[in-house]
Each structure stands twice: as C-alpha cells, then as structure tokens.
N, C-alpha and C positions, 0 to 999 in steps of 0.2 A: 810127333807132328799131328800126326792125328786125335789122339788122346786129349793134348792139351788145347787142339784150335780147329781142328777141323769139324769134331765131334759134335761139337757145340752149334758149330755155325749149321750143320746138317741137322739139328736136333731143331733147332729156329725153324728152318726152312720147312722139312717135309710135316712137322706139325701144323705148322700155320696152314699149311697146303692142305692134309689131311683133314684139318678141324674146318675151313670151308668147304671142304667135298663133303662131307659129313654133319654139314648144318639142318639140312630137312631130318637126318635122323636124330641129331639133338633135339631140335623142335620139337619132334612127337612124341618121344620117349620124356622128356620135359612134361608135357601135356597129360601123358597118361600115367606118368606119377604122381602127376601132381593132383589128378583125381582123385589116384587108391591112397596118397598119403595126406592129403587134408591139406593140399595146398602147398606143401614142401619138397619137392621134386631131388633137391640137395643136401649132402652135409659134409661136414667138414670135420678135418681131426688132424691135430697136430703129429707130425712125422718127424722123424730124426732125415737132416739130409744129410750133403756135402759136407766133409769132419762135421758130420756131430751138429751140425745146426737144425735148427727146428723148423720149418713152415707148416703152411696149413694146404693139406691136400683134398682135391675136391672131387665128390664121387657123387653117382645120383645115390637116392636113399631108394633102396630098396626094402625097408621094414616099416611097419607103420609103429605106431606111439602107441599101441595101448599097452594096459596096467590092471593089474587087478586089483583085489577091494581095497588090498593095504598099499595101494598106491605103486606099487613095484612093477616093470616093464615083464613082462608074456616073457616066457621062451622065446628066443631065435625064431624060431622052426614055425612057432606061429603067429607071429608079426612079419614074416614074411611073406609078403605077396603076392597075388598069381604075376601081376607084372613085375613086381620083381622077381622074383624066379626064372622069369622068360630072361629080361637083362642080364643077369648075371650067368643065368646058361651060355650065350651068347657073344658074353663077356663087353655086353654095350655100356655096362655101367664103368669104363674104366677110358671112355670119351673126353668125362670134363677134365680128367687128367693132362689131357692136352693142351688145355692151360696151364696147367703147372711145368709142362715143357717150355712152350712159347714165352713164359716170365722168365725161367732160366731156374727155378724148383728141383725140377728132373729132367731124364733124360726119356728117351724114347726105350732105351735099352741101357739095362742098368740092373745091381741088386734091389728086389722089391721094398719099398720103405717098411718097416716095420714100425712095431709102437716105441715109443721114446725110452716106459721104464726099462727095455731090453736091453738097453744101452750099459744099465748099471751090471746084467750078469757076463758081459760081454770078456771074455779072455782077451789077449793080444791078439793072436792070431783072427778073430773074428771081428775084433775091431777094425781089420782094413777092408769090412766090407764099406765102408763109411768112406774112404778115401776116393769114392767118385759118386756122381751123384746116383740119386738112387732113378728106378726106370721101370714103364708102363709093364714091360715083358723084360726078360732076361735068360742066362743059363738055366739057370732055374727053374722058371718057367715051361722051358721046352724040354728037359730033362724028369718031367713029372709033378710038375706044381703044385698041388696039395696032398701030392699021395706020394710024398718020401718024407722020410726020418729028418729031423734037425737038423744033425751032424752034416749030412748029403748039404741040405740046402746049404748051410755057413759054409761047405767047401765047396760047393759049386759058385756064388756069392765069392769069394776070395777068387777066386779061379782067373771067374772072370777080371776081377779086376786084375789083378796083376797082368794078363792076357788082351786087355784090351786092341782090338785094330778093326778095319772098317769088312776084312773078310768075315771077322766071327762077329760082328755085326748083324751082317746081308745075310749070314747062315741063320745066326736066331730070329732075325727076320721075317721069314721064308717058313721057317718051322712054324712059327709063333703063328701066322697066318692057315698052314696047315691042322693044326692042332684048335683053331676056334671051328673052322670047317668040320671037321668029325666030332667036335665037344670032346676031345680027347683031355684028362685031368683036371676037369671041371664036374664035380659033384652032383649027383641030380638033384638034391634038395639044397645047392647053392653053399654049403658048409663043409669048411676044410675039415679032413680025416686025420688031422695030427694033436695032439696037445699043445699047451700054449706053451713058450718058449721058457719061460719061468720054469715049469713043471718040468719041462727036459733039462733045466739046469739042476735044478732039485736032487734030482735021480743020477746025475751023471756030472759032480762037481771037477772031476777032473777028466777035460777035454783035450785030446790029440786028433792030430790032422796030420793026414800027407798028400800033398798033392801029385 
C-alpha cells in the first residue's frame, strides 16, 4: 500500500512543500552561482530511473568551465568553486532535485541515481536497485555516502528496496537531516572517496551479496 500509492502521493506533497519553504534559499544560491559560473547556476545529466528509464536530473553547477590551452576542462578539484564547495558541503546543491520529485523523476528517498552506462555492468542482483524510483537521500546515504565500498552501496540500494515502508523512510529521514548538520560523509573538498563503478566492476567481475 504504501510502496506502490502512498509513497508517491507523500513524495508530491512534502516536496512541493519543502521546495517553497526553500525558495529564498534557491534564489540566492541561483544568484551566486550564477556569478562564480558565468551565468549558469544549473546542469543537467541524464540518469537511469524507475526500470531503467532515463530523465534528466537537475543540480546547481558547482564547477566552472574552464580548460586549458588544448581546450580540455581543469581538474575537478579546480573548477570547483569557493561557492561551490560551500553548496555541496551543505549538500544545498541537491534542492533542484526537488523537481524532479514533484514531476514524478524521483523520490525523496530512494537508491541514488547513478550514471546510465552503469547499467550495462549491472548483475541481477543490482539491477533491483532500479525497481523504485531513485531518491534525493537514501540507506545509502545515512549508512556512509561517499566513504564505503561498492559492494555496501548495491547492497544497501537492494536493501532498501526490497524493504521499503514509511517507518524506514521517517528513520532515513531523520538521520539524513542529522548527518547534513555535522557534515557527517560529505567530503571537505566536495569529491567522493571511491572509484567509479566501472573500475570496481573491473577488479571484481564476479559479484555476491547477502543480505
């Protein structure tokens, strides 16, 4: 009941709710990106959602565009921003996502969308992270976000889903809220501590899980 109708209809509601409490701080953070980035405050990147379908998920930009002489984009590390680095501490940069709740994209809580070609090194067993929509915060998330292993994430990501209800919702909730207050597994210089997901396929083609 909850999984397939309630979820949703609570996902509409406290986002909408949320993304107007939260309009003066879109506005400013909008404003002063849009200073340090040349006038582009957003961007946008196709995400794998619900089975496997694709949209376009929306975040501020926190790195600027520059390139060097052969035309190719800076490091990370220094294309990003003083104000982005503040957002992303903060974790303000994951606001305009709140559109992509309110369209019906994602959810408030959810497996985090990853990039699409991930899809292709995906086992069975990891592919049911795909069978709900994906979400702003998650198990995931409140279990160590950028600072655990692969393996952890896809099984905490299955976990959840299979697990879904509205108790371990309000519990990641709650954490998720605790955990941006201390800057608890959020990076000081704003960049995940893991390899990309490729790279742990790579190393480790045959994958096992138990939940």
């Amino acid at each position: 009941m909850y999984k397939n109708y309630l979820k949703r209809i609570f996902d509409f509601v406290f986002s909408l709710i949320g993304f107007l409490i939260l309009v003066p701080v879109f506005i400013l953070v909008t404003i002063l990106l849009s200073i340090s980035n040349d006038g582009k405050p957003f961007f946008f990147q196709m995400r794998p959602g619900l089975n496997g379908k694709i949209f376009k998920i929306i975040k501020f930009k926190t790195m600027n565009d520059k390139k060097d002489s052969l035309g190719k984009f800076l490091s990370d590390e220094i294309r990003l921003t003083r104000v982005g680095a503040m957002v992303r501490k903060t974790s303000l940069d994951e606001i305009p996502q709140l559109i992509n709740v309110i369209i019906g994209d994602m959810s408030l809580i959810g497996p985090r969308p990853l990039m699409p070609n991930y899809m292709h090194f995906y086992n069975e067993f990891e592919m049911q992270r795909q069978s709900v929509r994906p979400g702003i915060t998650g198990l995931t998330a409140v279990r160590g976000r950028n600072n655990i292993p692969w393996n952890d994430k896809m099984k905490f990501d299955v976990e959840y889903a299979k697990n879904i209800s509205f108790a371990l919702d309000i519990e990641i909730f709650f954490k998720t809220i605790l955990k941006i207050i201390i800057s608890d597994g959020v990076n000081k210089d704003g960049f995940s501590s893991t390899d990309s997901f490729e790279e742990f396929c790579i190393h480790n083609p045959i994958r096992n899980y138990k939940l």
